[in-house]
Structures are given as C-alpha cells and as structure tokens.
C-alpha positions in Angstrom: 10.6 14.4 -26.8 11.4 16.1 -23.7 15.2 15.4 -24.3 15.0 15.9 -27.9 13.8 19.5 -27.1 16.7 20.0 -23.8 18.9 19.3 -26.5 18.0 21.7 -29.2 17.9 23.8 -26.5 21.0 23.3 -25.3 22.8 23.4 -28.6 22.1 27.2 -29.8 22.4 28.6 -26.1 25.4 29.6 -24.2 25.8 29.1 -20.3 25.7 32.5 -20.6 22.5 32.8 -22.0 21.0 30.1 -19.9 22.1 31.4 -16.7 20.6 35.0 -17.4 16.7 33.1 -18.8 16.9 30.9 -15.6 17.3 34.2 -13.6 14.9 36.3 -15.7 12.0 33.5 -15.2 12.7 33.4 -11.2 12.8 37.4 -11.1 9.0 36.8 -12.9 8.0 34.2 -11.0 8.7 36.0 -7.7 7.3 39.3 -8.9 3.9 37.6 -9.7 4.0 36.0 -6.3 5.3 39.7 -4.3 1.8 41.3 -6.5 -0.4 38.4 -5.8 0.3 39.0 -1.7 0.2 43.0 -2.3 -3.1 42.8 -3.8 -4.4 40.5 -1.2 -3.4 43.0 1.8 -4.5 46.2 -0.2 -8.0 47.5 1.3 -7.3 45.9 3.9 -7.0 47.4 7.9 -7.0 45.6 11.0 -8.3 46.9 13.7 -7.0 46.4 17.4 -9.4 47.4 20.5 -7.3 48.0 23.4 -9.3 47.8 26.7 -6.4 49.1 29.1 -3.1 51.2 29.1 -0.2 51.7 31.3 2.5 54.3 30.6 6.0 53.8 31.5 6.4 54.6 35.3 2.5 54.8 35.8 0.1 52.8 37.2 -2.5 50.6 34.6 -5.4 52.3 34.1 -8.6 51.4 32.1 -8.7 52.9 28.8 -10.9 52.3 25.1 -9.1 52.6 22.5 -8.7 51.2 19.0 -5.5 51.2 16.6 -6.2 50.9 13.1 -3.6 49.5 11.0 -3.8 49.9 7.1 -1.4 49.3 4.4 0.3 52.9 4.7 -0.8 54.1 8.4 -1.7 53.4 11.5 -4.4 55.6 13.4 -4.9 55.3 17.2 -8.3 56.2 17.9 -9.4 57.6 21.6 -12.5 58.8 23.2 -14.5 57.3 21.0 -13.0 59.5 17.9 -13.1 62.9 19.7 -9.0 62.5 19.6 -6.7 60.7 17.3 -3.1 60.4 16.3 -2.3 58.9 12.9 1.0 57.3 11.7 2.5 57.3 8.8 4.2 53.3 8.3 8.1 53.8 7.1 8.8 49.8 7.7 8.0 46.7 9.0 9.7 44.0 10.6 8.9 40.6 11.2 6.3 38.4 9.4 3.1 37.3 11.4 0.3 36.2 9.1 -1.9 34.3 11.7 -3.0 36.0 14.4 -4.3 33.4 16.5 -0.4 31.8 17.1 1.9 33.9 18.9 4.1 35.9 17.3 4.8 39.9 16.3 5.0 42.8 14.0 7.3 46.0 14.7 6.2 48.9 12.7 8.4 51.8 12.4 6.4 55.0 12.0 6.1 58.8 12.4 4.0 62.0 12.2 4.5 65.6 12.2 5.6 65.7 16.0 6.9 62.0 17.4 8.7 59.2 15.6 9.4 55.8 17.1 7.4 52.1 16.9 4.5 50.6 17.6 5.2 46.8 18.3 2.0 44.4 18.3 1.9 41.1 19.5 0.7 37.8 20.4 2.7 36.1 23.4 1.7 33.4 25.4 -1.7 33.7 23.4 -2.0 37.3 25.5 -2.3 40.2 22.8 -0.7 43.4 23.3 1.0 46.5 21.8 3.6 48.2 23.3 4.5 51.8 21.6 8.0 53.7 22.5 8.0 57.4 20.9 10.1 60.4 20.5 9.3 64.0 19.8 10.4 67.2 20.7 10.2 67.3 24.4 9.2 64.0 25.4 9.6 60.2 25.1 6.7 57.8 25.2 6.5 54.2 26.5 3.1 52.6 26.3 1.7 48.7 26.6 -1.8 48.5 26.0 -3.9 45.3 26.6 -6.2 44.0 23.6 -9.4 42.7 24.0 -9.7 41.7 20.1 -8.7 42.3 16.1 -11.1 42.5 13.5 -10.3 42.3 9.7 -11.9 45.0 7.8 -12.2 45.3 3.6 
C-alpha cells in the first residue's frame, strides 16, 4: 500500500514539484518547533543576584545587586531599587539552556546613553557576568560575582 501510494505519487509530480513540498513541509516543521520554544521563553525573566563587583582597574568591593533578564531587556537593579539601568536586548549569542553546566550567553544591548554587552556565565561551575559599555564619555568594564538565578513566570 505504502508503495502503491509512493508511486501514484510519484507519477503526477515533477522533481520540481517534489523538491519545493519536501522544502515547504521542513520550513513548517521548523516554524512550529522555532513557536513552540518562543512561547516557552515568553513571560519568562531570570533573575541574577550579584553579591560583589569589581570595576576594571578597581579593587572588588561588596555590592547587592540583581540583573533581570526578560525576553526584550535586561534591567540591573541596585540599592535595593532606589537606582536602576534598563537595557534594551538587540541580540544574543550563544545557546545555554541549563544553567547548572557551564557555559554562556553574550547579550548585545543598549539604552539612551551606553551601548555594549553584558556576558553571563557559568565557568568552572563559578557564575559570573562581566559587562563592557560605551557611552558618551566613558567606557565601562565590570565582573560581578553571583550568588544565585531564579526563574520567574
């Protein structure tokens, strides 16, 4: 039956015409699979509590902050609210989907003043983000240590 059927198929299609349903079902098939992962990530934030900081050419110091990563954005939270910055996310490289194995994520992002990446990580099980900024009159490097990451709806 299942040859019977190949055939008939066969016989009132072109290679032409095969080629271009093959591709059209892949192009579906991967689009349903693309949405399927969207949907999963969309509500979604994680949020990264940073318990110390050291910028570039400065000695560590201890410093709370969180940096809450969405979708679209990424807001660094300090003082406990009283100041934050917020990021808007223009891409992503790299593919990390468990956090407890090391590995990374490079966001490229920018705001009204400074543009540059915030890079988070996992190596050697140590979690960390380092950021490197540019605005107007100044240039930013920053590594922060992280205590934890919580997964918010």
């Amino acid at each position: 039956m299942i040859l019977k059927s190949d055939f008939h198929f066969k016989s009132i299609s072109t290679p032409g015409r095969i080629h271009r349903s093959v591709t059209m079902i892949m192009t579906v098939a991967m689009l349903a699979i693309f949405s399927s992962f969207v949907k999963a990530q969309v509500g979604k934030t994680e949020v990264w509590k940073a318990y110390s900081i050291k910028y570039e050419n400065v000695e560590q110091e201890d410093f709370e902050s969180e940096f809450v990563f969405s979708a679209e954005n990424v807001k660094w939270v300090q003082a406990q609210g009283s100041r934050t910055y917020d990021f808007r996310i223009i891409g992503v490289e790299g593919e990390w989907r468990d956090k407890q194995t090391d590995g990374f994520l490079l966001y490229t992002v920018k705001n009204e003043v400074m543009n540059g990446m915030i890079r988070v990580e996992r190596d050697n099980g140590k979690l960390g983000i380092h950021i490197d900024m540019n605005g107007k009159n100044q240039n930013t490097k920053i590594t922060c240590k992280v205590s934890q990451i919580r997964l918010t709806q």
